[in-house]
MARFIRO-955587 format. One record per residue (C-alpha): x, y, z. Coordinates in steps of 0.25 Angstrom, whole numbers, plus 5000, padded with zeros to 4 digits. Example, Ala and Ser with C-alpha at 12.3 -4.5 7.8 and 13.67 -1.06 7.14 Angstrom:
2
(site (5049,4982,5031));
(site (5055,4996,5029));
***
This chain:
306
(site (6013,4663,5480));
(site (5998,4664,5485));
(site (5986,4667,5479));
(site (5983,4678,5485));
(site (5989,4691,5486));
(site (5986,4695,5499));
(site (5982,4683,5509));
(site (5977,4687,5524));
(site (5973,4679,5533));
(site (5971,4689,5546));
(site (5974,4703,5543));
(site (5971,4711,5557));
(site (5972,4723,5562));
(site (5968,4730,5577));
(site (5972,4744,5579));
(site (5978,4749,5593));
(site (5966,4756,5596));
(site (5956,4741,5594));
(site (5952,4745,5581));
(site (5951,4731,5571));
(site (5952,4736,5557));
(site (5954,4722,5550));
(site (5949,4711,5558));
(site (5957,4698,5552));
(site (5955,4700,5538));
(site (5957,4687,5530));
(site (5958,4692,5514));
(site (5966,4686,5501));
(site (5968,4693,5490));
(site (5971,4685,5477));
(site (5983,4688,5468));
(site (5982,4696,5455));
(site (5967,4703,5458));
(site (5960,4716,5463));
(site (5956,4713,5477));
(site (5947,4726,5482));
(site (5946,4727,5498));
(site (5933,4737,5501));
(site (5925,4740,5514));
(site (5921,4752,5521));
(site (5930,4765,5529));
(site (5937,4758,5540));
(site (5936,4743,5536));
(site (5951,4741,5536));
(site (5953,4740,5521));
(site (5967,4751,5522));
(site (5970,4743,5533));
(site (5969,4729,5528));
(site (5980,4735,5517));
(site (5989,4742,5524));
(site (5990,4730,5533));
(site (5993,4722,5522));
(site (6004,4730,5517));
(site (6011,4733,5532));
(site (6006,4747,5531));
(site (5999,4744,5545));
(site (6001,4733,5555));
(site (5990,4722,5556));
(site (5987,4719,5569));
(site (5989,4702,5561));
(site (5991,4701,5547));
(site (5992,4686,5542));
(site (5992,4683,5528));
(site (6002,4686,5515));
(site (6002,4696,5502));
(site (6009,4690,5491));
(site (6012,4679,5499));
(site (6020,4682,5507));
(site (6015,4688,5523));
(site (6010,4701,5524));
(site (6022,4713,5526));
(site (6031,4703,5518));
(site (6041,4715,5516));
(site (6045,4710,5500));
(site (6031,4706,5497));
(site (6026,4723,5502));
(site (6035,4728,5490));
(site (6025,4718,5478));
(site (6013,4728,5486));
(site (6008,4740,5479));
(site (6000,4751,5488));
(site (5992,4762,5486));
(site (5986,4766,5501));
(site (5973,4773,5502));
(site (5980,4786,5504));
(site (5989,4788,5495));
(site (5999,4800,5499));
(site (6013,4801,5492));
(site (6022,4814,5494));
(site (6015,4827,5486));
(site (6029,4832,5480));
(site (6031,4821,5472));
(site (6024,4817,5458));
(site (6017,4807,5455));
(site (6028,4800,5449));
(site (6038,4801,5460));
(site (6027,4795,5468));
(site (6028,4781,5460));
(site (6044,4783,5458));
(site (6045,4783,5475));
(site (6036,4771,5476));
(site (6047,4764,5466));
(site (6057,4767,5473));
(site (6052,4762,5485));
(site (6050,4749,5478));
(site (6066,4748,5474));
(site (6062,4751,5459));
(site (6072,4756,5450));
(site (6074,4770,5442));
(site (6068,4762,5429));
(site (6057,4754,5435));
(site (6053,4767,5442));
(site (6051,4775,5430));
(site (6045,4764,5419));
(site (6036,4760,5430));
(site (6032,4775,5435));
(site (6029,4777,5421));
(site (6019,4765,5418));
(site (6012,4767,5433));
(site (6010,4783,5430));
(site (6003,4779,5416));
(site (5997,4767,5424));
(site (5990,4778,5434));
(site (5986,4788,5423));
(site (5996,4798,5430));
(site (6006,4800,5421));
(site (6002,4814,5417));
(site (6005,4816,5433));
(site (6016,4809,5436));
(site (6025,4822,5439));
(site (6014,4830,5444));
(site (6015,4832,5460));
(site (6008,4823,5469));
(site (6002,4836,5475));
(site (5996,4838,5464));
(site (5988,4825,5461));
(site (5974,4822,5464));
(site (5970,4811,5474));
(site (5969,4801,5461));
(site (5980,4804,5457));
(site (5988,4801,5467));
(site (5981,4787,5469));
(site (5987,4785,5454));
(site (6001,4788,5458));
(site (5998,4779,5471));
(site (5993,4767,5465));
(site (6005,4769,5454));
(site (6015,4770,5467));
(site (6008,4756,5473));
(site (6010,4752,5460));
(site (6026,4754,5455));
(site (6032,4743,5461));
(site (6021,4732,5455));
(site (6016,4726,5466));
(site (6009,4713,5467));
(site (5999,4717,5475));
(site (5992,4730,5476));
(site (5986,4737,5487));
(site (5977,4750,5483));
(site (5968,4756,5495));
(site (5958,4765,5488));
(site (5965,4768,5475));
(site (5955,4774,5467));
(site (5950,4785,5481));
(site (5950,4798,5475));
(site (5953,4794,5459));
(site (5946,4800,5449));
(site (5937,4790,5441));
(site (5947,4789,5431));
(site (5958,4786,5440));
(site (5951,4775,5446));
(site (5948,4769,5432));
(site (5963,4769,5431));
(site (5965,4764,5444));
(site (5957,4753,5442));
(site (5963,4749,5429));
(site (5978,4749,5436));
(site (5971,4740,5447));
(site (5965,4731,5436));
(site (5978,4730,5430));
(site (5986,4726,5442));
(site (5978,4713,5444));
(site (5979,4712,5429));
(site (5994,4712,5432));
(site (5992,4700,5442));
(site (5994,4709,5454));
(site (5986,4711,5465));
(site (5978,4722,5469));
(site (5970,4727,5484));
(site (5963,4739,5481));
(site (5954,4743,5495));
(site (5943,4753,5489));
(site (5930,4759,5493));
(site (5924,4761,5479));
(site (5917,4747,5476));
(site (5912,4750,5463));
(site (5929,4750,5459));
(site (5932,4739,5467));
(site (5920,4731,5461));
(site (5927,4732,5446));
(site (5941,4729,5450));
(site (5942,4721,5461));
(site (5943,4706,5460));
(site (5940,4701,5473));
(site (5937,4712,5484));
(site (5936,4708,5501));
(site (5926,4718,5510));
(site (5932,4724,5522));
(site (5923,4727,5534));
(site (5927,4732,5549));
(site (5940,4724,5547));
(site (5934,4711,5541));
(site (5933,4707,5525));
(site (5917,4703,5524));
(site (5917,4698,5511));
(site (5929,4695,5500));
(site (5928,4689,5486));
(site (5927,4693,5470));
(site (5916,4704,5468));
(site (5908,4694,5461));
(site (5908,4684,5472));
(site (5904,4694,5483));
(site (5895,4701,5474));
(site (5888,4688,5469));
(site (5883,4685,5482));
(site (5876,4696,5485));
(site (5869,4697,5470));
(site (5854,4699,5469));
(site (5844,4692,5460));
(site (5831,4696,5458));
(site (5820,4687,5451));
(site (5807,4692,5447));
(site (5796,4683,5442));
(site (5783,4684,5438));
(site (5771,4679,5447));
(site (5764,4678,5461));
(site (5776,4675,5469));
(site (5770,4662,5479));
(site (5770,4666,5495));
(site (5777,4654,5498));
(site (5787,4657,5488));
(site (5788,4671,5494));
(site (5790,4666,5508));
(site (5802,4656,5501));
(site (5809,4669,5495));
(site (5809,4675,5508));
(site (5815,4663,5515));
(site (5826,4666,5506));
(site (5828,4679,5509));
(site (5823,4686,5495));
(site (5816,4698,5493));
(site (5802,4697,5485));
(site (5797,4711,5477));
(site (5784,4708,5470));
(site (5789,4700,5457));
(site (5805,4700,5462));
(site (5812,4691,5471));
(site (5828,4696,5476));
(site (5837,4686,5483));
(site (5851,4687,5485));
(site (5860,4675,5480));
(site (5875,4673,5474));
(site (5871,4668,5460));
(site (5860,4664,5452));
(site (5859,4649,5455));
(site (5855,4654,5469));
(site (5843,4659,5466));
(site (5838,4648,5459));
(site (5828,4641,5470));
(site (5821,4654,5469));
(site (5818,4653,5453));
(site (5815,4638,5456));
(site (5803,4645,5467));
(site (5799,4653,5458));
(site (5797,4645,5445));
(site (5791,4635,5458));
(site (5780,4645,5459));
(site (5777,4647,5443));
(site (5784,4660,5444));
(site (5789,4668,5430));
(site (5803,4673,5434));
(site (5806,4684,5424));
(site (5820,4690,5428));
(site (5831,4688,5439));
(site (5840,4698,5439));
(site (5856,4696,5447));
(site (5860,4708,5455));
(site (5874,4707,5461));
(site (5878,4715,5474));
(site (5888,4725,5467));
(site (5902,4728,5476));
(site (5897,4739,5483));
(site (5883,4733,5487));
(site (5891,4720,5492));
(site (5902,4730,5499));
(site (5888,4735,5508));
(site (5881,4723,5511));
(site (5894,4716,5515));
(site (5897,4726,5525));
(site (5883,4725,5530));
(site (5882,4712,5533));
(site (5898,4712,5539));
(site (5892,4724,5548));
(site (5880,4716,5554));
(site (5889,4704,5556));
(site (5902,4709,5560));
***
């Protein structure tokens, strides 16, 4: 079997109307992690699931899940799916919720009930579980959802927005059942808007922008290369050595000089000028572009060169 969980070599689609709402979208996702898909309203990022799963049609979709090509009928029943919208039929409880998903997925009487007890206690909805869906609050049902994607134990999970609307102590269980699943050596897609989660959980994470993915990797590779240091010295900084800076595209504030670079070894021409020019260098300091301030300079830069 592959690597990779999910491998796509062109993933397209062009709505009736012209609309292009992913615009052949390369992307692998590697067995066994977290892999976070973010980007702004109307990038595509429901799409690009629900394409995956069948749900909607690409317009071309080349590339396999689980090794096998994607809509491969028997390889669709090792997905889990919690949609962004969740909406399961009011007159039933919670449990009866995760019992139908069981038996949609051919699971008997005995596996239906030992393993509705362990996802309810997974969720922190066991107190719940016979209570109306009616009756629920917007987390709560994203609990009984996530346990529903989860009854059949899939290898690969797809959750669009799991933790929209979930109290903050629902999305510390939330993340803790997605920890856990990785743990477990599954997979897991989670397309979310809040960056600071996505930031502690995810493993690798891709950017969607107007249909394309503008930038993919682990959080520390794409965060590493937009880190900051800044050196300040001590000393009369020399003009030639100000004009140099400049030629390099860094910024000068009285005793500080700020340039962008992936590590520390990068900067090291600019400590060797310095200590050129007898200069005392007192601190240097490394500041790394956090998720959320990478998410917005990315989709700058794909914006001015589309």
């Amino acid at each position: 079997m592959s690597d990779y969980a999910v491998d796509i070599t062109s993933l397209h689609k062009r709505y009736s109307n012209g609309t292009t709402a992913l615009n052949h979208v390369q992307l692998q996702v590697p067995q066994g992690c977290i892999f976070g898909l973010i980007g702004p309203n109307g990038a595509g990022k429901s799409t690009l699931i629900k394409s995956l799963l069948t749900i909607i049609r690409p317009t071309l979709c080349e590339g396999t899940m689980l090794g096998k090509p994607i809509g491969h009928k028997p390889t669709l029943s090792q997905v889990g799916y919690l949609p962004e919208h969740a909406q399961f039929p009011a007159y039933l409880t919670g449990r009866e919720v995760i019992e139908y998903a069981a038996g949609l997925s051919h699971q008997s009487r005995f596996q239906c009930r030992v393993r509705c007890d362990d996802l309810l206690e997974k969720v922190g909805m066991n107190a719940h579980a016979h209570r109306r869906i009616s009756t629920y609050s917007k987390g709560m049902k994203q609990r009984i959802g996530l346990a529903q994607a989860l009854i059949h134990q899939p290898q690969v999970v797809f959750l669009d927005e799991p933790t929209d609307g979930v109290d903050p102590e629902g999305r510390m269980i939330m993340k803790g059942i997605i920890a856990s699943l990785r743990d477990e050596g599954r997979t897991v897609f989670v397309n979310s808007h809040l960056l600071s989660e996505m930031e502690q959980i995810a493993d690798r994470v891709a950017i969607l922008s107007q249909g394309r993915i503008v930038a993919e990797g682990s959080i520390v590779d794409l965060t590493r290369k937009k880190a900051l240091f800044e050196v300040s010295f001590i000393g009369q900084l020399p003009v030639r050595l100000m004009t140099w800076c400049q030629e390099h595209g860094m910024e000068i504030s009285n005793d500080r000089i700020r340039c962008h670079a992936e590590s520390a070894v990068m900067i090291q021409p600019l400590i060797d000028q310095l200590r050129g020019a007898l200069l005392v260098i007192r601190e240097i300091k490394e500041q790394r572009f956090s998720l959320e301030e990478l998410f917005l300079q990315v989709l700058a830069d794909s914006r001015k060169n589309p």
